[in-house]
Chimera marker file (.cmm) of the C-alpha trace (Angstrom):
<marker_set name="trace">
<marker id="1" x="93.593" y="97.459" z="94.821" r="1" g="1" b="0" radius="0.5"/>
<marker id="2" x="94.337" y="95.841" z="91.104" r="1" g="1" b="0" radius="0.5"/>
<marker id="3" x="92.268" y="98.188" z="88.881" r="1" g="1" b="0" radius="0.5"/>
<marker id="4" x="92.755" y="96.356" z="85.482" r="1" g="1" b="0" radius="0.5"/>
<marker id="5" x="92.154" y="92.847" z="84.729" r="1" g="1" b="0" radius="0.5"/>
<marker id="6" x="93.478" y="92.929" z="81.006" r="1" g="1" b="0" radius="0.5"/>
<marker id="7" x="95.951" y="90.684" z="80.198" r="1" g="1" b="0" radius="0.5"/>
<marker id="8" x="97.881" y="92.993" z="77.703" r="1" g="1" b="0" radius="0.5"/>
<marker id="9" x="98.356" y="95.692" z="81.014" r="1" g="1" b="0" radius="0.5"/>
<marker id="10" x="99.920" y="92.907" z="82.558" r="1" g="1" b="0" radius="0.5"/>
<marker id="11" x="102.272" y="91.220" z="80.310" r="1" g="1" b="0" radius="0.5"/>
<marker id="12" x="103.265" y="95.121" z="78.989" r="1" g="1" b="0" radius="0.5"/>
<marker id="13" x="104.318" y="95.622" z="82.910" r="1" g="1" b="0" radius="0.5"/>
<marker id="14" x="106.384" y="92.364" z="82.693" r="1" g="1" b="0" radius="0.5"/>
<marker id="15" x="108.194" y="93.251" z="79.566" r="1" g="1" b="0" radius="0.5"/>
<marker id="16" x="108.991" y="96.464" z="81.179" r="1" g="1" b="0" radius="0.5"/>
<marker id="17" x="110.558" y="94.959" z="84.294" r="1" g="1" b="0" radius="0.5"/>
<marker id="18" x="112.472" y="92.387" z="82.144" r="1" g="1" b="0" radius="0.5"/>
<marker id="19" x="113.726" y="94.856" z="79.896" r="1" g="1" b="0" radius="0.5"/>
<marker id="20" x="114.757" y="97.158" z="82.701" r="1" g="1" b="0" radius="0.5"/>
<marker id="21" x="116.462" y="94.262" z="84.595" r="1" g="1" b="0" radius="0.5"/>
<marker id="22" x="118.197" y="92.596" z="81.517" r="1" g="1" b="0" radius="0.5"/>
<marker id="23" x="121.470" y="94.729" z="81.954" r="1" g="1" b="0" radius="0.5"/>
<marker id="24" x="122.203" y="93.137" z="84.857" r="1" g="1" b="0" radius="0.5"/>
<marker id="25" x="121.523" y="89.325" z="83.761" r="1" g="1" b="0" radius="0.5"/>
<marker id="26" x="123.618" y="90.271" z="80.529" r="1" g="1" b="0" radius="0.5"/>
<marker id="27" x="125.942" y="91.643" z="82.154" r="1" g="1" b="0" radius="0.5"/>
<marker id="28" x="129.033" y="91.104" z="79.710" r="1" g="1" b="0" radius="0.5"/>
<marker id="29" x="127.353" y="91.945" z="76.348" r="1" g="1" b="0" radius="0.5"/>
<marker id="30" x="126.452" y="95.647" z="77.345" r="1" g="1" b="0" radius="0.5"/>
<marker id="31" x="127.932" y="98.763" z="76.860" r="1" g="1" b="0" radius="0.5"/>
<marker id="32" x="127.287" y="101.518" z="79.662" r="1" g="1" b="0" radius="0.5"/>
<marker id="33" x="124.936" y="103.490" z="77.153" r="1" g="1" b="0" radius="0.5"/>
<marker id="34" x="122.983" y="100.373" z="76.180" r="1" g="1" b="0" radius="0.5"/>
<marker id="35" x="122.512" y="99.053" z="79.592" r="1" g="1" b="0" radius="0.5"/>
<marker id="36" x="121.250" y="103.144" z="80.616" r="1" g="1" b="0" radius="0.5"/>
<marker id="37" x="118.656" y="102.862" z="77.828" r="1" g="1" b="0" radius="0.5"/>
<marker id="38" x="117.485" y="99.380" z="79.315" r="1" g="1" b="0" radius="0.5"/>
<marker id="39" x="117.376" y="100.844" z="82.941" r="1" g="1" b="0" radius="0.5"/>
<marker id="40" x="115.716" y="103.771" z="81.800" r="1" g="1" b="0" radius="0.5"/>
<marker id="41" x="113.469" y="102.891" z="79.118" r="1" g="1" b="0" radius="0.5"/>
<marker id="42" x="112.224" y="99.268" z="80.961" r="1" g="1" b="0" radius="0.5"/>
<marker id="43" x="111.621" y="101.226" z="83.936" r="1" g="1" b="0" radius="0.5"/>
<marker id="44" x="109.461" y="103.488" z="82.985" r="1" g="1" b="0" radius="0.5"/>
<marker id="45" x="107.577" y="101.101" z="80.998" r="1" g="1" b="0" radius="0.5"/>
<marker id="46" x="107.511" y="99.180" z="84.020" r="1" g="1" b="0" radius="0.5"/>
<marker id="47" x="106.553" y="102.015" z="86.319" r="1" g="1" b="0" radius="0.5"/>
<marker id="48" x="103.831" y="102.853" z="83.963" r="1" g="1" b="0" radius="0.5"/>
<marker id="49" x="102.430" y="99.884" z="83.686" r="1" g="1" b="0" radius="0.5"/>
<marker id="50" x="101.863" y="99.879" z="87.257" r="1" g="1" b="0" radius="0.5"/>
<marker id="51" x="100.775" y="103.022" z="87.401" r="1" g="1" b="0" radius="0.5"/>
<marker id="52" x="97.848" y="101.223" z="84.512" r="1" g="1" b="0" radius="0.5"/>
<marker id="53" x="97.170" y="98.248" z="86.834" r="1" g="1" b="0" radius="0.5"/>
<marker id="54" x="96.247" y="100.631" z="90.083" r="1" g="1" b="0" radius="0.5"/>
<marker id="55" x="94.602" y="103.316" z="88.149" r="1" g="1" b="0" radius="0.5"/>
<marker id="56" x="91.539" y="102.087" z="85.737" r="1" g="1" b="0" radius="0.5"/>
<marker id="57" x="90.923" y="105.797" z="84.743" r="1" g="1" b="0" radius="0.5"/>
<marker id="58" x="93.744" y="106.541" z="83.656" r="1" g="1" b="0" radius="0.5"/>
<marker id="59" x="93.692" y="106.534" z="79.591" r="1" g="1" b="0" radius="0.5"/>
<marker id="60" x="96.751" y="108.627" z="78.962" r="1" g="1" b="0" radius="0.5"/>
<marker id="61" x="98.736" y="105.941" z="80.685" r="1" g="1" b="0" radius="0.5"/>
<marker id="62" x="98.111" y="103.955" z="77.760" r="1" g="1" b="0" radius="0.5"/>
<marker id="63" x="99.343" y="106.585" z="75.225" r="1" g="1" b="0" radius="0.5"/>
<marker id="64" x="102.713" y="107.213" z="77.383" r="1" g="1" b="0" radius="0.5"/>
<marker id="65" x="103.503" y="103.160" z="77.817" r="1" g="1" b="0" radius="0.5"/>
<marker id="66" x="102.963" y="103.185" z="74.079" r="1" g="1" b="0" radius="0.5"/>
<marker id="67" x="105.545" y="106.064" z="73.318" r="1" g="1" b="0" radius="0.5"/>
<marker id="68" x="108.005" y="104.236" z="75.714" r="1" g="1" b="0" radius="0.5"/>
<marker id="69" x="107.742" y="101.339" z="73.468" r="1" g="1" b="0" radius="0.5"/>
<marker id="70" x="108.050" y="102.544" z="70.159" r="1" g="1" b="0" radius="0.5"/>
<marker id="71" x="111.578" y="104.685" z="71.689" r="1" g="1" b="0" radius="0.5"/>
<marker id="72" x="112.338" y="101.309" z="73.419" r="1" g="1" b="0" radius="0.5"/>
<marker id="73" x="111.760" y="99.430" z="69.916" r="1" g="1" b="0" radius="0.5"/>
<marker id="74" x="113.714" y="102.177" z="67.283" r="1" g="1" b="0" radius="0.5"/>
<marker id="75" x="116.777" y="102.688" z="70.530" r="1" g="1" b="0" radius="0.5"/>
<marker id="76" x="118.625" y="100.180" z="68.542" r="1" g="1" b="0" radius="0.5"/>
<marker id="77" x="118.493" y="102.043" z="65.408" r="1" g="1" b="0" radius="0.5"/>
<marker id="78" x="118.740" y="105.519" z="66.713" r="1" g="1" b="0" radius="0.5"/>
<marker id="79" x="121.470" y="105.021" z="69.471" r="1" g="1" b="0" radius="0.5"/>
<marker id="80" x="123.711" y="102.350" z="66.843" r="1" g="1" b="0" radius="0.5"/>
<marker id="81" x="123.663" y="99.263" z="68.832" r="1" g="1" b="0" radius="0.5"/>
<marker id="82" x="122.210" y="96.824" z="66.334" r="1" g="1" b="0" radius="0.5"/>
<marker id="83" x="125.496" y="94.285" z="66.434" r="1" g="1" b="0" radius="0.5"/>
<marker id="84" x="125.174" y="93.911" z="70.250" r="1" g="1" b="0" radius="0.5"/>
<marker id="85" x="122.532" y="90.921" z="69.803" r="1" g="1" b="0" radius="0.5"/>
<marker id="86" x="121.968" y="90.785" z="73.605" r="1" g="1" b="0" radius="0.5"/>
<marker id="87" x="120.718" y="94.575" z="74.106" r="1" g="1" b="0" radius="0.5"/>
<marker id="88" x="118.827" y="94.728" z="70.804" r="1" g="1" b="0" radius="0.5"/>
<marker id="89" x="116.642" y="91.485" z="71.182" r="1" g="1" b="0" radius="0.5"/>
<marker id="90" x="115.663" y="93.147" z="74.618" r="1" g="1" b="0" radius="0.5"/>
<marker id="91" x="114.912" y="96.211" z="72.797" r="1" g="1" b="0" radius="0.5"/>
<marker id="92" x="113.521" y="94.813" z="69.960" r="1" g="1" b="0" radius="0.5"/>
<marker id="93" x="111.266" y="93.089" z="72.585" r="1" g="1" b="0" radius="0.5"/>
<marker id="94" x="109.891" y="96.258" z="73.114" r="1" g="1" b="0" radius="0.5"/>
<marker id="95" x="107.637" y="95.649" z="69.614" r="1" g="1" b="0" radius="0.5"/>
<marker id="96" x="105.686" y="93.080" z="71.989" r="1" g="1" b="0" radius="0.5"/>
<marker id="97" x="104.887" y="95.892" z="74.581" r="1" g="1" b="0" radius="0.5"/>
<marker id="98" x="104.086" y="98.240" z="71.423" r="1" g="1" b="0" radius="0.5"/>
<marker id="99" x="102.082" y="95.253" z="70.222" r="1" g="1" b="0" radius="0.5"/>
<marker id="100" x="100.432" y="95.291" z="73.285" r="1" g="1" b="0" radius="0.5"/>
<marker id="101" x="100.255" y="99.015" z="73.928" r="1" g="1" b="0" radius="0.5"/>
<marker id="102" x="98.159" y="99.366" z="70.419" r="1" g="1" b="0" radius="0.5"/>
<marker id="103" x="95.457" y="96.753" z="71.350" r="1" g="1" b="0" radius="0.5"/>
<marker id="104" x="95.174" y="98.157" z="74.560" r="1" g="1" b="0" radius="0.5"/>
<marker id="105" x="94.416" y="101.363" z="73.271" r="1" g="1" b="0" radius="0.5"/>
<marker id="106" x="92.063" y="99.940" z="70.190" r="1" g="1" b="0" radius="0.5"/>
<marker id="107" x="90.485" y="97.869" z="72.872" r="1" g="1" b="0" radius="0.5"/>
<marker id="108" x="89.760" y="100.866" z="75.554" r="1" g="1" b="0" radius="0.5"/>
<marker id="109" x="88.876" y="103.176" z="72.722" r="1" g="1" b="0" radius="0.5"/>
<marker id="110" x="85.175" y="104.271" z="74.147" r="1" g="1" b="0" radius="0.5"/>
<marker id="111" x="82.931" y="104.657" z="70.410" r="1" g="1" b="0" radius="0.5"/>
<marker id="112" x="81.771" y="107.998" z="69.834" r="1" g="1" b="0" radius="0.5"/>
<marker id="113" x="77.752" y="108.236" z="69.650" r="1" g="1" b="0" radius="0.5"/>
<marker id="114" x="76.861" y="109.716" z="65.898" r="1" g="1" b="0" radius="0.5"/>
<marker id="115" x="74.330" y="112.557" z="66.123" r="1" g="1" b="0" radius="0.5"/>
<marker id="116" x="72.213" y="112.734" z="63.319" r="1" g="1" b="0" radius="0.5"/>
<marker id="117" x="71.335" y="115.909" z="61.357" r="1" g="1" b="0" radius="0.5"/>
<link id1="1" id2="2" r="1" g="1" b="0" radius="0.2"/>
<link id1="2" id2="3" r="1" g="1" b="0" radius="0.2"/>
<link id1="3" id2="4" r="1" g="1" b="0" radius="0.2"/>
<link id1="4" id2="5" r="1" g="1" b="0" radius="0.2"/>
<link id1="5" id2="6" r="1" g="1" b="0" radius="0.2"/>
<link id1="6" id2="7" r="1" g="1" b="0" radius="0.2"/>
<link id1="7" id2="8" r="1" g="1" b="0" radius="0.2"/>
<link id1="8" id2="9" r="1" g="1" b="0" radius="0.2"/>
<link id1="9" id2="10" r="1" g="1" b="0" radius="0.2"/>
<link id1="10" id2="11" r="1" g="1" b="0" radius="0.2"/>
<link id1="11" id2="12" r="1" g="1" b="0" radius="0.2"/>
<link id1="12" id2="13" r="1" g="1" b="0" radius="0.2"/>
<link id1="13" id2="14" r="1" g="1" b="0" radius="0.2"/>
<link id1="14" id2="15" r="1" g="1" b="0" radius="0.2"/>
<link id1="15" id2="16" r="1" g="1" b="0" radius="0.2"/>
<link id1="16" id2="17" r="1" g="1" b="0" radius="0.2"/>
<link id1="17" id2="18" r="1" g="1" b="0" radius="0.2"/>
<link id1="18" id2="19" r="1" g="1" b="0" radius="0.2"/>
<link id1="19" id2="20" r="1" g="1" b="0" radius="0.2"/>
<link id1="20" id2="21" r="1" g="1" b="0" radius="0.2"/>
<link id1="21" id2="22" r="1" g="1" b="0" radius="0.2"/>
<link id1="22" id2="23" r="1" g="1" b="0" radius="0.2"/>
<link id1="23" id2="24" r="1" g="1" b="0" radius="0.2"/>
<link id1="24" id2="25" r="1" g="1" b="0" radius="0.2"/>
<link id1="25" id2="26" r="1" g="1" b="0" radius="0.2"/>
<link id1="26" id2="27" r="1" g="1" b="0" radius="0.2"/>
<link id1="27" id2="28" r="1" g="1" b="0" radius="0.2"/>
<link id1="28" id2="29" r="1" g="1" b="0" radius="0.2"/>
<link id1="29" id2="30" r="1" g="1" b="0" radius="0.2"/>
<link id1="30" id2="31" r="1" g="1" b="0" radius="0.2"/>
<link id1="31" id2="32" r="1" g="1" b="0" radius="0.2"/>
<link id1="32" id2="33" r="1" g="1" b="0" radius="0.2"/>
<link id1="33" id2="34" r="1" g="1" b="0" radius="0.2"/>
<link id1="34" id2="35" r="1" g="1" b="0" radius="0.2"/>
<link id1="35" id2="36" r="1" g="1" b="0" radius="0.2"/>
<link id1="36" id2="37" r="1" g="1" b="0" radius="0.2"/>
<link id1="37" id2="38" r="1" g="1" b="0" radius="0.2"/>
<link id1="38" id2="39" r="1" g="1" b="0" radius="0.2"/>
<link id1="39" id2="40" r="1" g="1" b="0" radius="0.2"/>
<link id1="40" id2="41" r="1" g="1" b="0" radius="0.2"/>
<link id1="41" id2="42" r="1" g="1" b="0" radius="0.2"/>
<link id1="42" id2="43" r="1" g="1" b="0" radius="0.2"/>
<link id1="43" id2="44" r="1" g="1" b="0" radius="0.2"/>
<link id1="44" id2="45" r="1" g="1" b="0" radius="0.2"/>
<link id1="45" id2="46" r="1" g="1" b="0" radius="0.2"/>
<link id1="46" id2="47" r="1" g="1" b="0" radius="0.2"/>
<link id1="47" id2="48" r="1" g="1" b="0" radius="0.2"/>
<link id1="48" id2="49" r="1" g="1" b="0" radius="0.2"/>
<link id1="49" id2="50" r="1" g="1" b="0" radius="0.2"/>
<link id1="50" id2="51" r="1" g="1" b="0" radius="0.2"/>
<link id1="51" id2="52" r="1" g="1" b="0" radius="0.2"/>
<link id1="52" id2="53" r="1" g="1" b="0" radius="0.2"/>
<link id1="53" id2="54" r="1" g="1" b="0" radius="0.2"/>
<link id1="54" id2="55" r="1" g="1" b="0" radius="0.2"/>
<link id1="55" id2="56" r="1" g="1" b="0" radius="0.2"/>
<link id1="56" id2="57" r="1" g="1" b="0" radius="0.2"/>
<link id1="57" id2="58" r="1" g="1" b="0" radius="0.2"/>
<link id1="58" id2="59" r="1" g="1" b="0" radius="0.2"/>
<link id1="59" id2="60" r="1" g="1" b="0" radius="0.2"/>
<link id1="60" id2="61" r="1" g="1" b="0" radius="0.2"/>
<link id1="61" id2="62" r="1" g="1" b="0" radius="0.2"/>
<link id1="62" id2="63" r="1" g="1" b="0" radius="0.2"/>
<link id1="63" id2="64" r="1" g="1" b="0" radius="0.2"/>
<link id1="64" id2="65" r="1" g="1" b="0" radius="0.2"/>
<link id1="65" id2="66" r="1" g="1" b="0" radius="0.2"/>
<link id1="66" id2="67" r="1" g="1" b="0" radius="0.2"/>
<link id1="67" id2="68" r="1" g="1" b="0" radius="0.2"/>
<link id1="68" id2="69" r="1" g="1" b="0" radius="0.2"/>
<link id1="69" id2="70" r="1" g="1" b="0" radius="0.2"/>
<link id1="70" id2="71" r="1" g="1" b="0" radius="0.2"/>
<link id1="71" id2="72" r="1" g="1" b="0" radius="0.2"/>
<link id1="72" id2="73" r="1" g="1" b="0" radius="0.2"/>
<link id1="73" id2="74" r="1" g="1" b="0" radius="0.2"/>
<link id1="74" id2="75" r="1" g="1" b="0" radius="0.2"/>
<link id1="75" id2="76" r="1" g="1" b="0" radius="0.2"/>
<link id1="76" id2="77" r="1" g="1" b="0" radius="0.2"/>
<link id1="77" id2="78" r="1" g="1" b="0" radius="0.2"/>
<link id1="78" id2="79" r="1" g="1" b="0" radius="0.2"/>
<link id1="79" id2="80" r="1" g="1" b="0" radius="0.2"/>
<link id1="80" id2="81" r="1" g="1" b="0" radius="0.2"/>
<link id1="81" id2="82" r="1" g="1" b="0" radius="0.2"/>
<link id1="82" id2="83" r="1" g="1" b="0" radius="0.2"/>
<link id1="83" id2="84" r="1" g="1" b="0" radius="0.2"/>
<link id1="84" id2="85" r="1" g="1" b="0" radius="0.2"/>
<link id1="85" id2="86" r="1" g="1" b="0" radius="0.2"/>
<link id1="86" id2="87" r="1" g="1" b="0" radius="0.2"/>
<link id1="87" id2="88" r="1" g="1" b="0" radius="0.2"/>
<link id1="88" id2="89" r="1" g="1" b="0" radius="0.2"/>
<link id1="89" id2="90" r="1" g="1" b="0" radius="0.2"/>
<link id1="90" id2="91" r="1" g="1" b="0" radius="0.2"/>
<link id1="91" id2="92" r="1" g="1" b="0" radius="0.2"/>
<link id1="92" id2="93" r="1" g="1" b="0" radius="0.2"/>
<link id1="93" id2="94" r="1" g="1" b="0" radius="0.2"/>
<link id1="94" id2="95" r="1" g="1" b="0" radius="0.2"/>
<link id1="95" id2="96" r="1" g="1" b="0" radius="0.2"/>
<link id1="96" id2="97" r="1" g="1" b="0" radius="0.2"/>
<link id1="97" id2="98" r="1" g="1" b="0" radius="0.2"/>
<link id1="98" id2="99" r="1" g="1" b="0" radius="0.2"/>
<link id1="99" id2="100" r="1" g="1" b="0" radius="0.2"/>
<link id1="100" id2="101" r="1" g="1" b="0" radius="0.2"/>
<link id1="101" id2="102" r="1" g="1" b="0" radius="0.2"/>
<link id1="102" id2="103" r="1" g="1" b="0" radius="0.2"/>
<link id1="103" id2="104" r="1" g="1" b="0" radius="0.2"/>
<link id1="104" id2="105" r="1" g="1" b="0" radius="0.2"/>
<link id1="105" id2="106" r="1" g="1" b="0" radius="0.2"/>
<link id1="106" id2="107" r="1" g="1" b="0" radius="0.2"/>
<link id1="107" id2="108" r="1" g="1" b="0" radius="0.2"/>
<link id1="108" id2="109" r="1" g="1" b="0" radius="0.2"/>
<link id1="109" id2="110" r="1" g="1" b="0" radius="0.2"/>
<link id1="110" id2="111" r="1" g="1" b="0" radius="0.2"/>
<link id1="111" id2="112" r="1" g="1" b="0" radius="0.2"/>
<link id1="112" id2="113" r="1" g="1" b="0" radius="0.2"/>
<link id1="113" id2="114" r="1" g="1" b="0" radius="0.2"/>
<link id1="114" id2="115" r="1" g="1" b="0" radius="0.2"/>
<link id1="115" id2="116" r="1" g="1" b="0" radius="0.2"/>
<link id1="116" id2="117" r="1" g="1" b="0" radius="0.2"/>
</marker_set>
């Protein structure tokens, strides 16, 4: 059973999956360390996003998909693969799924009730 309906849960999962499979499409513009940050980084963005779309209740889902895809987004940066244009658009791809992350999270944030004095 599909527990979310949101679009953003959705296209987040996708990203992961195409991030995570991207190594082995591009086969001939990645180094073994970028293509281990793809695999590892787009899969668990991908298995947390399906982790989001079976379980509705599970809020801190949302908080761990968007840690994935901040590390996803910076990788580039951090690990020094910024002249390898095929692994760092699919990283920086990863600001979509951060994009998406953050309005996930703004959207699913439940208002607190103010008590007066």
């Amino acid at each position: 059973m599909i527990a979310s309906r949101r679009w953003q849960d959705w296209t987040t999962t996708l990203i992961g999956a195409l991030v995570a499979l991207s190594p082995l499409v591009f086969t001939k513009t990645w180094t073994e360390n970028e293509a281990w940050i793809g695999y590892i980084v787009g899969g668990l963005i991908f298995v947390v996003g399906v982790a989001k779309l079976l379980f509705e209740e599970a809020g801190y889902l949302e908080w761990a998909q968007f840690g994935l895809a901040v590390a996803l987004f910076l990788s580039p940066w951090v690990i020094g693969f910024t002249a390898v244009a095929g692994m760092a658009w699919a990283a920086w791809i990863g600001a979509v799924a951060l994009v998406l992350a953050l309005a996930t999270l703004v959207l699913t944030e439940q208002p607190t009730a103010v008590r007066a004095a």
